[in-house]
Each structure stands twice: as C-alpha cells, then as structure tokens.
DRENZA-956657 format. One record per residue (C-alpha): residue number from 1; residue in one letter; x, y, z. Coordinates in Angstrom, 2 decimals. Example, Ala and Ser with C-alpha at 12.3 -4.5 7.8 and 13.67 -1.06 7.14 Angstrom:
2
+-----+------+---------+---------+---------+
: pos : code :      xx :      yy :      zz :
+-----+------+---------+---------+---------+
:   1 :    A :   12.30 :   -4.50 :    7.80 :
:   2 :    S :   13.67 :   -1.06 :    7.14 :
+-----+------+---------+---------+---------+
***
This chain:
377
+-----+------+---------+---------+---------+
: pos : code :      xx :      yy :      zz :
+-----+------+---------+---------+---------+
:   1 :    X :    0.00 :    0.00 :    0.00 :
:   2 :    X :    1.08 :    3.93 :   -0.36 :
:   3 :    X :    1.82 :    5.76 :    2.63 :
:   4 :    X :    3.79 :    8.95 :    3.73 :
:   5 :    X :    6.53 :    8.67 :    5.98 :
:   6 :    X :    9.34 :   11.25 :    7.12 :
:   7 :    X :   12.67 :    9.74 :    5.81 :
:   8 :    X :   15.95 :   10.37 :    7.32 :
:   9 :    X :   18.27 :   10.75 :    4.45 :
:  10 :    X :   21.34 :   11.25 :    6.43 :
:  11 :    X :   23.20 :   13.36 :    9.14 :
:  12 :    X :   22.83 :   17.09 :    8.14 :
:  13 :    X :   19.38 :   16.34 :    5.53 :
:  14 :    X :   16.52 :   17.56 :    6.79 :
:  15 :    X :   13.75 :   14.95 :    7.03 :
:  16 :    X :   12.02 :   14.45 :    3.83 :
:  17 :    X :    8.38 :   13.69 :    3.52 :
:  18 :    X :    7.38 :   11.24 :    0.66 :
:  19 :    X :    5.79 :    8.41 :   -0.32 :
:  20 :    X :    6.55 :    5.21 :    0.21 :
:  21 :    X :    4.99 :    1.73 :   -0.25 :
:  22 :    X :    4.47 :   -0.34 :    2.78 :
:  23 :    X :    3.84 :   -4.09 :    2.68 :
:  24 :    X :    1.37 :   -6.07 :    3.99 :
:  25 :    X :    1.50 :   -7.85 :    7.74 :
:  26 :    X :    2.91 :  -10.99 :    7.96 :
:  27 :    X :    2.71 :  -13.88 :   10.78 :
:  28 :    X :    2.91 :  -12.19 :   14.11 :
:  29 :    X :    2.62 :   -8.83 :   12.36 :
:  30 :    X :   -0.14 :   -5.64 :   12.15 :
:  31 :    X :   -0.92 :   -3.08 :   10.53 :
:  32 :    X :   -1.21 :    0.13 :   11.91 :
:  33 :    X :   -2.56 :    3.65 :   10.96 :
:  34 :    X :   -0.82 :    5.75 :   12.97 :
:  35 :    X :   -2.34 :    8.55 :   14.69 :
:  36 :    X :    0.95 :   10.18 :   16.80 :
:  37 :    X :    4.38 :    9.30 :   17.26 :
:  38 :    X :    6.67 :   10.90 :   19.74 :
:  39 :    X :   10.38 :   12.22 :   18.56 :
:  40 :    X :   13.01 :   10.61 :   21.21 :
:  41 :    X :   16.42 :   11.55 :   21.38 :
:  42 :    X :   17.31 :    7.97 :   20.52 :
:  43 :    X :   15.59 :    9.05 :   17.14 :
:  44 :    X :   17.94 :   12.06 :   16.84 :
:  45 :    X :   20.94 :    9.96 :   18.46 :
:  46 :    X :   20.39 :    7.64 :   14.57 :
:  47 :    X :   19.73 :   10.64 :   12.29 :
:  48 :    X :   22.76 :   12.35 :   13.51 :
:  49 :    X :   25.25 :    9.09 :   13.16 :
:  50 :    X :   25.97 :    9.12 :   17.08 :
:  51 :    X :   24.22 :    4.98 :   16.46 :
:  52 :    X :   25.60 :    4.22 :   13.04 :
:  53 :    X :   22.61 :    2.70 :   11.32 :
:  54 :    X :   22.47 :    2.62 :    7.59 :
:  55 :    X :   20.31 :    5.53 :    5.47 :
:  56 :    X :   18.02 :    6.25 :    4.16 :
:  57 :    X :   15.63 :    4.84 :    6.74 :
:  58 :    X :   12.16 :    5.73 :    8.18 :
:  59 :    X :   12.77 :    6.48 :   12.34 :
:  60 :    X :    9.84 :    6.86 :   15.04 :
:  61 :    X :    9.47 :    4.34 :   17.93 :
:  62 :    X :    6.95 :    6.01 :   20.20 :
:  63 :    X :    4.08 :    5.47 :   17.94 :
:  64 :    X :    0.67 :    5.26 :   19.05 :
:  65 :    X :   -2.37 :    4.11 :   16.58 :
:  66 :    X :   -5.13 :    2.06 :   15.29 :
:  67 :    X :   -4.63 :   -1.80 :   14.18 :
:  68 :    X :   -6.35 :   -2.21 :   10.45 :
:  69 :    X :   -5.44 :   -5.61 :    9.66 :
:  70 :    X :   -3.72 :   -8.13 :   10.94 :
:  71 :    X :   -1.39 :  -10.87 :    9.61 :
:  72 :    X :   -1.32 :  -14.50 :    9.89 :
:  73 :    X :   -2.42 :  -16.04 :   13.02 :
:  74 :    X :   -1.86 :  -12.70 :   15.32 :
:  75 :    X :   -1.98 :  -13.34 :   18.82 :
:  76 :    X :   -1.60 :  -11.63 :   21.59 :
:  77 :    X :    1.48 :  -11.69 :   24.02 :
:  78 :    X :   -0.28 :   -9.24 :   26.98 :
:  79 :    X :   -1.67 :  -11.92 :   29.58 :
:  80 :    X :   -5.70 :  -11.70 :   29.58 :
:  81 :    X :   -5.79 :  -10.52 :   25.54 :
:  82 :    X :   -6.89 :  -13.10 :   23.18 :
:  83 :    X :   -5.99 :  -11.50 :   20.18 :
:  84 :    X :   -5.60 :   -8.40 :   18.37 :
:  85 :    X :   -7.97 :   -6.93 :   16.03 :
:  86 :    X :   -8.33 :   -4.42 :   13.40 :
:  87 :    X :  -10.46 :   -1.46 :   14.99 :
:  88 :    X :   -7.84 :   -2.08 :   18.53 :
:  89 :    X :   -6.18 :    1.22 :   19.62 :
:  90 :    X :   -2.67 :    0.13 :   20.84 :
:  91 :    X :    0.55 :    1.63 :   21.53 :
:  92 :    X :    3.86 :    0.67 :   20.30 :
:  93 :    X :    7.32 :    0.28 :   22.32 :
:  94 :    X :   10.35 :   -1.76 :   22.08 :
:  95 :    X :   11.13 :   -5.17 :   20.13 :
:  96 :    X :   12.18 :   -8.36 :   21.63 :
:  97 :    X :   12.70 :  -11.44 :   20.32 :
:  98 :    X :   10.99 :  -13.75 :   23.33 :
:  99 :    X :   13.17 :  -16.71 :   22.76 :
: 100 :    X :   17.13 :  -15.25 :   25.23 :
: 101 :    X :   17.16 :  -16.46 :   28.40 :
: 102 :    X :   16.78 :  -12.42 :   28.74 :
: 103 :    X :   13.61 :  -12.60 :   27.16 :
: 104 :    X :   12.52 :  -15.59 :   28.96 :
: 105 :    X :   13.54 :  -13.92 :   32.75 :
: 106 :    X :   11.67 :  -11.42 :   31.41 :
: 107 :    X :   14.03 :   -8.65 :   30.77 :
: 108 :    X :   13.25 :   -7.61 :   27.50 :
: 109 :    X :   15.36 :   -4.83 :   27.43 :
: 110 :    X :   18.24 :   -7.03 :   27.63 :
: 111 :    X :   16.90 :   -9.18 :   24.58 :
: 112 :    X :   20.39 :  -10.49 :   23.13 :
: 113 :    X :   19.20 :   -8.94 :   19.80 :
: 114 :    X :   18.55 :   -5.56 :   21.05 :
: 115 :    X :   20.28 :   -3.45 :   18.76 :
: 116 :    X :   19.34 :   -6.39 :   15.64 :
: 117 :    X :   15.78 :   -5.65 :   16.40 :
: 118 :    X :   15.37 :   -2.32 :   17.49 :
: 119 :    X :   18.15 :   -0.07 :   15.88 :
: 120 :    X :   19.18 :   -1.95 :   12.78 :
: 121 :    X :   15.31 :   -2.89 :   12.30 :
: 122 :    X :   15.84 :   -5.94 :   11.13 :
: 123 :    X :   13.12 :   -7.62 :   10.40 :
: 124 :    X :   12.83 :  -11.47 :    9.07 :
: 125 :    X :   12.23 :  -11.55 :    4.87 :
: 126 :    X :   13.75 :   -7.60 :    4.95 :
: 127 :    X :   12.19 :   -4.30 :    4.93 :
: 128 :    X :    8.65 :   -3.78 :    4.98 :
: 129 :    X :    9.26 :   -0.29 :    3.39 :
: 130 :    X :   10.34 :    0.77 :   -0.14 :
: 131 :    X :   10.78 :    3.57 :   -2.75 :
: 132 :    X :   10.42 :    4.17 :   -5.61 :
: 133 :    X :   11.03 :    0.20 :   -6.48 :
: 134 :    X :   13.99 :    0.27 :   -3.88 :
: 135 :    X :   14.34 :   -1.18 :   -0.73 :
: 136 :    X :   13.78 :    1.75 :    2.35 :
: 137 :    X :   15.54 :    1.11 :    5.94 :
: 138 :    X :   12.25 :    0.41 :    8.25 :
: 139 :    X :   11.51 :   -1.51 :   11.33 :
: 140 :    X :   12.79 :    0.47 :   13.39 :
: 141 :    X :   11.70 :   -0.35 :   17.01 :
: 142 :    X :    9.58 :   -2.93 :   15.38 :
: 143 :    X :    7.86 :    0.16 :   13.84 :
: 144 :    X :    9.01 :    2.99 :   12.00 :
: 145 :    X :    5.88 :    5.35 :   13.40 :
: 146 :    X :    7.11 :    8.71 :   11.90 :
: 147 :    X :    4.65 :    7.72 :    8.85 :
: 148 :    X :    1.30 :    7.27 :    8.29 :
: 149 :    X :    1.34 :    3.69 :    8.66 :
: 150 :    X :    3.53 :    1.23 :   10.31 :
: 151 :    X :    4.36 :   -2.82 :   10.57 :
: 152 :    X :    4.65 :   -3.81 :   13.94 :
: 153 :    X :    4.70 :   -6.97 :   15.80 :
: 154 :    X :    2.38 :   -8.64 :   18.51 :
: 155 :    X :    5.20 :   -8.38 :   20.97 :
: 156 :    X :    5.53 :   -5.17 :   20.73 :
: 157 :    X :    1.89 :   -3.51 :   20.98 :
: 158 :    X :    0.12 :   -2.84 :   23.66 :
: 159 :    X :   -3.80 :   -2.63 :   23.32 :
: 160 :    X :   -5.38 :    0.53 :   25.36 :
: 161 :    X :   -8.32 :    1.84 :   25.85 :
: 162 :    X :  -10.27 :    3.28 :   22.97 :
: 163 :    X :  -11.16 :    7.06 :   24.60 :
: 164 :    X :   -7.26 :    7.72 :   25.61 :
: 165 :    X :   -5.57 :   10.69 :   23.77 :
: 166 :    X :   -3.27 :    8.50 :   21.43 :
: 167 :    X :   -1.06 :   12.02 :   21.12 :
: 168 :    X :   -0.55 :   12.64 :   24.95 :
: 169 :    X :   -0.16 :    8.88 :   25.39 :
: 170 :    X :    2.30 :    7.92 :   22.37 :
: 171 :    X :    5.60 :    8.61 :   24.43 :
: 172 :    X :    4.49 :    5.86 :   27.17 :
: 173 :    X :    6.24 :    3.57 :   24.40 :
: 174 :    X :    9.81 :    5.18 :   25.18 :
: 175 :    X :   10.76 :    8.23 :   27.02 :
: 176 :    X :    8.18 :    8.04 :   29.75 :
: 177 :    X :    8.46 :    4.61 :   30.07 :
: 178 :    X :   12.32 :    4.86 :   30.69 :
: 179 :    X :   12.37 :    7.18 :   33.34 :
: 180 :    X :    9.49 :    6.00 :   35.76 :
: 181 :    X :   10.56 :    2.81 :   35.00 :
: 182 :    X :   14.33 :    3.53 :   35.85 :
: 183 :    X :   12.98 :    5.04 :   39.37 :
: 184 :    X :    9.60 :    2.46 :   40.27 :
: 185 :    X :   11.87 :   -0.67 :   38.61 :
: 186 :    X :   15.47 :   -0.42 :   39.54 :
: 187 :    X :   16.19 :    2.68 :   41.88 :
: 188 :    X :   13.16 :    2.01 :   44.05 :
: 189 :    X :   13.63 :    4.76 :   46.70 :
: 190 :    X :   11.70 :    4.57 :   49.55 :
: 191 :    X :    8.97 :    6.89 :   50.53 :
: 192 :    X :   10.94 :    9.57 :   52.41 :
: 193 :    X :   14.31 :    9.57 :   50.75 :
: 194 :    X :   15.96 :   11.94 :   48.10 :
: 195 :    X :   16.96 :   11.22 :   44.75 :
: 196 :    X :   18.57 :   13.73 :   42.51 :
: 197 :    X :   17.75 :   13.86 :   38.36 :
: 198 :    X :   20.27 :   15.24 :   36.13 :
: 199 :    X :   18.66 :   16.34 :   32.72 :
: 200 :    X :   15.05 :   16.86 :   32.82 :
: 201 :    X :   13.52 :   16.19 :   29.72 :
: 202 :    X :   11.00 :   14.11 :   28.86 :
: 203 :    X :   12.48 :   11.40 :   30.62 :
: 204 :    X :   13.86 :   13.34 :   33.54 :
: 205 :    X :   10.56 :   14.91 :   33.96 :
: 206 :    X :    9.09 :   11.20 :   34.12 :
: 207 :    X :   11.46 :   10.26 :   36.23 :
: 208 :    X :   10.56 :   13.26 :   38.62 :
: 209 :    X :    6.90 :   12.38 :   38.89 :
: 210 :    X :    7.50 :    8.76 :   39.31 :
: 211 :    X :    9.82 :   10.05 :   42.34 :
: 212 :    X :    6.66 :   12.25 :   43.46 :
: 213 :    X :    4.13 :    9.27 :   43.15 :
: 214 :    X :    6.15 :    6.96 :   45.41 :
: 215 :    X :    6.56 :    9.34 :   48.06 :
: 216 :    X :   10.90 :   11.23 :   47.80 :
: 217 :    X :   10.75 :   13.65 :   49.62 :
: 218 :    X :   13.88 :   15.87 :   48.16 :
: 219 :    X :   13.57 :   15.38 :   44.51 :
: 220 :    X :   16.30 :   17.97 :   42.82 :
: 221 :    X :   16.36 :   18.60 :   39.57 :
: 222 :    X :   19.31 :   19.75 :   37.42 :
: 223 :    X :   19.72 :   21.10 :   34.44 :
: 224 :    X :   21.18 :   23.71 :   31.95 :
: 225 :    X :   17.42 :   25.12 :   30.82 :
: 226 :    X :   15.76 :   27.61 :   33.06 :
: 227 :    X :   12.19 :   26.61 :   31.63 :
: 228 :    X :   12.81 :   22.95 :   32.21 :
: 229 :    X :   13.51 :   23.67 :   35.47 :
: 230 :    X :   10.92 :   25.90 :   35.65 :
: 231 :    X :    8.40 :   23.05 :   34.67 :
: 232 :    X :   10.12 :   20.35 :   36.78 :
: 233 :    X :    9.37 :   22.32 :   39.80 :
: 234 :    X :    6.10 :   22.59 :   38.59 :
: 235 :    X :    5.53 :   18.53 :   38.51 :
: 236 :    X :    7.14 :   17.69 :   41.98 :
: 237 :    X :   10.73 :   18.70 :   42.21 :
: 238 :    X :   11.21 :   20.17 :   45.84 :
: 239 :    X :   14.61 :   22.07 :   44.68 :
: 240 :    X :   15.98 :   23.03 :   41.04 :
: 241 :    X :   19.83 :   23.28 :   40.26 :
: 242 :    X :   21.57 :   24.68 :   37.00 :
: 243 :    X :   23.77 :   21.92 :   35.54 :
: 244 :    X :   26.10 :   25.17 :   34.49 :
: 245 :    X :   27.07 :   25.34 :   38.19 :
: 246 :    X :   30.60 :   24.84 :   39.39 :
: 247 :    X :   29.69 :   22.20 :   41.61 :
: 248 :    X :   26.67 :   20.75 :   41.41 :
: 249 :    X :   27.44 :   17.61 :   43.54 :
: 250 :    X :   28.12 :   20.01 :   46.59 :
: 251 :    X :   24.91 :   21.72 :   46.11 :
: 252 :    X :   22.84 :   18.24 :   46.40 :
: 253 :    X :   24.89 :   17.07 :   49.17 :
: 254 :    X :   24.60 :   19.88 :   51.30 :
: 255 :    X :   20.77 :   20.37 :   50.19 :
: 256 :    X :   20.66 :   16.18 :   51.41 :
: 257 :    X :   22.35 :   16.25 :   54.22 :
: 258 :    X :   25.18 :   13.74 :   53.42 :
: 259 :    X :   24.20 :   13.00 :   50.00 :
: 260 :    X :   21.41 :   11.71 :   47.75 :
: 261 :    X :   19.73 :    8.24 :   48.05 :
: 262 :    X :   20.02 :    7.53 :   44.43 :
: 263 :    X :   20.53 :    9.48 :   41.09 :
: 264 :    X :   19.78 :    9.39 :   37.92 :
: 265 :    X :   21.39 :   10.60 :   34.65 :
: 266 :    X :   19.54 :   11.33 :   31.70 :
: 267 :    X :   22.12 :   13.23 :   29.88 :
: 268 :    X :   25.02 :   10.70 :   28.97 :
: 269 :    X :   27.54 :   14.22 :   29.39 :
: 270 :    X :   30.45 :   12.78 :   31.32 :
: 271 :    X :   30.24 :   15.46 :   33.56 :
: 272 :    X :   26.71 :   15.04 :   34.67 :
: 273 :    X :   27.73 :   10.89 :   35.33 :
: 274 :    X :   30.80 :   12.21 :   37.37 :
: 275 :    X :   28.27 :   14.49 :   39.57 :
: 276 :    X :   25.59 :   11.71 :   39.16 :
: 277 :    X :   27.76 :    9.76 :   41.09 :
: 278 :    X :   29.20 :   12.08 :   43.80 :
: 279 :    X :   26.33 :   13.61 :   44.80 :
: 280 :    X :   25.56 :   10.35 :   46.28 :
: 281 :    X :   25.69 :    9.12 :   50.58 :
: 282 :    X :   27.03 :    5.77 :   51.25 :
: 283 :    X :   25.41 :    2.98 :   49.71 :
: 284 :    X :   23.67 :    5.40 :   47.34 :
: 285 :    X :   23.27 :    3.88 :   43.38 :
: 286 :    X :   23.02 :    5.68 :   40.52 :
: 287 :    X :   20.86 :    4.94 :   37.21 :
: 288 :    X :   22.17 :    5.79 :   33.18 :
: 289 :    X :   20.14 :    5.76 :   30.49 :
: 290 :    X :   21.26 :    7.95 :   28.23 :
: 291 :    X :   22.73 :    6.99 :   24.80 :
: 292 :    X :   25.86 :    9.48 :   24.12 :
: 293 :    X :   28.04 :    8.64 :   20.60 :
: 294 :    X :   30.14 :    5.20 :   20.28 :
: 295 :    X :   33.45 :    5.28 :   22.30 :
: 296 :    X :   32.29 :    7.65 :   25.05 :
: 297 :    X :   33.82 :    7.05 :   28.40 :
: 298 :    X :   32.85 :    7.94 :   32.24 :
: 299 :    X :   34.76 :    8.59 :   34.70 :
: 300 :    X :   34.17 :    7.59 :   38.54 :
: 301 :    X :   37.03 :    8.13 :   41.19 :
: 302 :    X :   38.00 :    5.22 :   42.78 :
: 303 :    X :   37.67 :    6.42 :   46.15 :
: 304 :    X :   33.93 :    7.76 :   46.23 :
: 305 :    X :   32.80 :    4.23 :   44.24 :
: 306 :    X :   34.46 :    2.08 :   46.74 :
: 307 :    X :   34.32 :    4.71 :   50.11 :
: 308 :    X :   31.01 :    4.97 :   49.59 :
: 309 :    X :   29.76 :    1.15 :   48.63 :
: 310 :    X :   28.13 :    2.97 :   45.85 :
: 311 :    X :   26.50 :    1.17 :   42.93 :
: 312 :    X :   26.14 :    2.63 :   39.17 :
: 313 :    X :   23.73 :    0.85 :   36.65 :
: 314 :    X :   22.89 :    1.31 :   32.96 :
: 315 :    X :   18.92 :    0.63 :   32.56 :
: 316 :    X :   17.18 :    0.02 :   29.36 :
: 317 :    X :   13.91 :    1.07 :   28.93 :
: 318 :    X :   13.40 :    1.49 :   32.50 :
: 319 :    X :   13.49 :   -2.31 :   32.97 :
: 320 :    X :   10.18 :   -2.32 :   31.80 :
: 321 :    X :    8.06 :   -4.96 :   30.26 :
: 322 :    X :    5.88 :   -3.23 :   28.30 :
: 323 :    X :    2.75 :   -5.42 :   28.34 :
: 324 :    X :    2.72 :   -4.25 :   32.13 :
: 325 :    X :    4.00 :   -1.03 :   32.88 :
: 326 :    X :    2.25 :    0.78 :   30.07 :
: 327 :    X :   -1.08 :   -0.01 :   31.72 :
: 328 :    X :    0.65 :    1.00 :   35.13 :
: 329 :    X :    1.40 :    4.48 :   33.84 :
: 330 :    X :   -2.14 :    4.64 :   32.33 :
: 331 :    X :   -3.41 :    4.18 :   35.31 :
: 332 :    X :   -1.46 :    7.25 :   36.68 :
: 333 :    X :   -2.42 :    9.22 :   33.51 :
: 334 :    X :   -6.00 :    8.39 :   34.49 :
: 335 :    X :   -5.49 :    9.50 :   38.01 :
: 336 :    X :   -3.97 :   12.66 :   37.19 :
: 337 :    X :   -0.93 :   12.31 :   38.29 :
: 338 :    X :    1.27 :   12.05 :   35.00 :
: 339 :    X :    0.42 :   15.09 :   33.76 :
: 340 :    X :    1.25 :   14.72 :   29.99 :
: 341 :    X :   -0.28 :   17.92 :   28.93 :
: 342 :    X :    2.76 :   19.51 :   30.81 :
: 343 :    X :    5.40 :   18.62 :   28.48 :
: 344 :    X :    3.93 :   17.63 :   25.40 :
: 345 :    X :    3.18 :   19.78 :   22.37 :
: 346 :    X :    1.99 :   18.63 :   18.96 :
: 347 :    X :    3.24 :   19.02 :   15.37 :
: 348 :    X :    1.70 :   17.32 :   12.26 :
: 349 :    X :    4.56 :   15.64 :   10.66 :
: 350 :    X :    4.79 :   18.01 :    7.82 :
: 351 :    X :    6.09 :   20.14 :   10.68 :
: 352 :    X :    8.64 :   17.14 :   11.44 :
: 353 :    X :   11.98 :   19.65 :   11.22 :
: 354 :    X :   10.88 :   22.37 :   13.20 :
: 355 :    X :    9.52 :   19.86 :   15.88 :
: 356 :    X :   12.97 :   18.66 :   15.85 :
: 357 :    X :   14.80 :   22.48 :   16.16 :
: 358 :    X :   12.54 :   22.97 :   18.67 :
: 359 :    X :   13.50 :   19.72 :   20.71 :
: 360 :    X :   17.45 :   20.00 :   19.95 :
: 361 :    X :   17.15 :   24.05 :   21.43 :
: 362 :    X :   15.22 :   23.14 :   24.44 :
: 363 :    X :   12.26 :   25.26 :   23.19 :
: 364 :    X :    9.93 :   22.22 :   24.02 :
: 365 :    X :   10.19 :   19.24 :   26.38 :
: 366 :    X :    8.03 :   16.32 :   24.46 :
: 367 :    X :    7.14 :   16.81 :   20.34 :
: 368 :    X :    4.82 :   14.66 :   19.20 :
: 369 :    X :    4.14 :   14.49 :   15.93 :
: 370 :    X :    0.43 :   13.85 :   14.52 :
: 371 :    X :   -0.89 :   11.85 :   11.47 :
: 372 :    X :   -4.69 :   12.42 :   11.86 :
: 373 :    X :   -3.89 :   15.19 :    9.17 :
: 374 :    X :   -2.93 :   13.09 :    6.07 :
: 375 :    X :   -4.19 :    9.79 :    4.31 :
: 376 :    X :   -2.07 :    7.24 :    1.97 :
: 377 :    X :   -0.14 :    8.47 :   -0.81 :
+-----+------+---------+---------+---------+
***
C-alpha cells in the first residue's frame, strides 16, 4: 500500500516527507494507521550518526495508533488478551525477540538482539518499506511510526483503551516509560528519601513524577534550561539546580544532608555521570540511560565508588516490560498524576523539522508528531 513517511536521508538532511509503499502484515505482524508518534532523542541519536545505522531509513518508535489488519495467526502476548484486532487502539514500544534467556527472565530490554531488532530494524524476509522500487531502511523499534502507517509486531503492541488521547499517550512507548521505569523498577527509593535527576527532559521529567508518586521527599532537579527547570518544579521537584554550576554535587549534598539516596542521569555528558555519582551518601546507586556517541567514556574516582559502597547501573527502557508497565502508567495518567499535557506539544509531521529544532534548542520538552492530518499516498 502507499503511505507517507518522514525519511531520514542522512546526518545534516533535513527529514524528507514522501511516499513510500508499505507491505502487507505478515505472521505475528499488524498493521497500523498511525495517529501520533513521539520524537526521542534515541531518534535524533540515529539521524545524527551518534548509532551508526544505515540511510536512508524511516525512524519513530513512540508510535501510538489504530490496528487495520492483521497478519497471519496474530496473537496476543499481553496476559488476559486473546488476540488483536483491526479497529484495537494500541501503543507501540520496544522489540524483543521472546526466545534469550533475557527474554525468557523477562528482561526484555536485555533481549540479546537488542540493537538487531530495534536499531538496525531488522526484520525477518527484509524491509517492509520501499521507494520508488527500492528497498527503504524500516523496522525500526519494530515500527518505523514517523509515517502514516507502520508494521509492527504482537510483541511489541500494547492494546489501550479506545477514549485515551493516542497524542498525549504515544511517548508511554519510550521516554516516559524509561524514566518512571528507571525510578519504580530499579532505583526504588523509599517513601521519604531523596533522589537527585540530572537532565530533565521528557524522561527526567518522568522520572521526577515517578519520584513524586512513590513518596521522595527531596527530589532535585538539574539542568542547563531555566524553563525545564521551571516546569520540573512545577511537577514535583522540591529544589531546582543549573547543571552550568561549578559544583553541582556540593549543592545536592549539602541540600541532602550527606548525599542523595540515588541518582539518575539522563544526559550521557560525562560530567553530569561524574556528579551523578558524587552527589551520592554511602550505599547510594546511581541509574544511566542515556545513549551518548560510540566510544564515550565515564569517569568515577576510585575512592567515592568504593568509600562509599556505591552502585552505578545502565537501565534500558526502564526495565520495563511493556505489556505491564504501560497499563501502570495509564493508570497514573488516568489519576492525574502524570500530567502529559505539561510537556507535550503537537506538530503534524509536515512540521517534522521544526519539531525537531525545537526539541534540539530546548524550546519544548516532548514533540509529538500527529498523522490524523494526512491519508495514503
């Protein structure tokens, strides 16, 4: 079939919107009509070469949308769904391949074919996606959302409820996931303890509220934009720091009283890791998600790792299984306490570059780009 997608041509292109043909669904596949997709720096991280991944190639992996058919004997992998249907609202996040030992403990973020699946987008029998009688790099995240219509797989959809805003709810597949899932799944702080965030964005910003829901009660933000800080305030953080100060670490250990329970770092700047890490008491751990350019080191002294019994871990996806946590945060969505309306602003996808500008300056926290405005090609 003809769609429109926003392809990534290469480093310094601008995205180019175009048709494209899109095959059908195959065994454990759907089709669907996408309605929003958020842009995640992971997106950018490809575009820009920092993740080499061969171009030209169709990016999105927060997509959010509406199954219209399904391929060969589709089933679902969320316990308590049957199947999946065309008319089903879902919401797409991460692939796995279910068969790892990682997959089968149930830490799908850890899937031995990770990067396969979700970077390089391969996808068995090739690319769903082509051009002009060539093929087009697709598949990415088991998706490729920044188009009209996408191929995804039953392992990597999530069926929601029919009256949810699928453009305030597309980023649960990514960014929002990662950072409540990186403070409710690994960090666990207990209610009454501090935990400082170092880049809030999107995912900061999740990770802040997720702090807020299960009960910190010194949740410092840091960062080099006034507004974000501005807005982090706004959605639970008791005290805001500028990452441009000389020493931030001082500032959250003095603010702590010894030092911060945990940390996390959202920015993958080896400076932020090094305060990350220092900020923290004894036994204090310390979360990285972030996904800086190949060959980037951290450095940790010696003394405050071992001194201080202090842990560091790299989280995926906020350790998340999708099938489960997406409802979780749905739940809070429902409740009102993850405010999505916050941080999230809108672009149709003919507006795709600007959304990005916007995102790289810091002039927005969350762009999500909407479909509802165009049909197939």
């Amino acid at each position: 079939m003809k769609i429109i997608a926003a392809i990534a041509n290469g480093p310094r292109d601008p995205f180019e919107i175009a048709p494209c043909e899109l095959s059908a669904p195959r065994g454990g596949e759907v089709l669907v009509r996408v309605h929003a997709c958020g842009i995640c720096h992971t997106d950018l991280a490809v575009k820009y070469g920092h993740i080499p991944v061969q171009m030209p190639k169709v990016l999105g992996h927060e997509g959010a949308g509406v199954i219209e058919q399904v391929g060969p004997g589709v089933t679902s992998f969320r316990p308590g769904v049957t199947s999946f249907r065309p008319g089903d609202h879902v919401l797409m996040s991460f692939g796995s391949c279910g068969e790892c030992s990682n997959c089968s403990d149930g830490a799908l973020g850890y899937c031995d074919h990770f990067r396969t699946i979700n970077l390089f987008g391969n996808r068995s029998g090739g690319s769903a996606l082509s051009r002009g009688g060539s093929d087009l790099g697709g598949h990415f995240f088991a998706q490729s959302a920044f188009a009209s219509h996408a191929i995804a797989t039953t392992r990597n959809i999530v069926k929601v409820d029919a009256d949810l805003p699928l453009d305030l709810v597309a980023p649960l597949g990514c960014g929002i996931q990662t950072g409540m899932g990186s403070v409710m799944n690994v960090l666990r702080p207990r209610a009454g303890t501090s935990i400082a965030v170092f880049g809030v964005g999107a995912v900061g910003l999740s990770a802040i509220i997720a702090a807020r829901i299960v009960g910190c009660s010194t949740i410092i933000a840091v960062d080099v934009v006034p507004e974000r800080l501005r807005v982090a305030r706004e959605l639970g953080a008791t005290h805001a720091i500028s990452g441009r100060a000389e020493n931030s670490a001082a500032e959250i250990t003095e603010l702590t009283q010894g030092g911060a329970h945990v940390s996390l770092d959202t920015t993958g700047v080896p400076a932020a890791v090094a305060s990350s890490v220092n900020c923290l008491r004894a036994r204090g751990v310390s979360a990285q998600v972030a996904a800086p350019p190949r060959g980037t080191m951290y450095a940790a002294e010696a003394s405050v790792v071992v001194g201080r019994g202090i842990s560091i871990r790299g989280v995926v996806e906020g350790d998340a299984n999708p099938q489960l946590f997406i409802p979780r945060m749905i739940g809070f969505f429902r409740e009102g306490r993850l405010p999505l309306d916050k941080f999230v602003k809108t672009y149709p996808l003919a507006r795709i570059n600007e959304a990005v500008d916007d995102l790289d300056s810091g002039r927005v926290v969350k762009p999500v780009l909407t479909m509802v405005e165009i049909g197939s090609a």
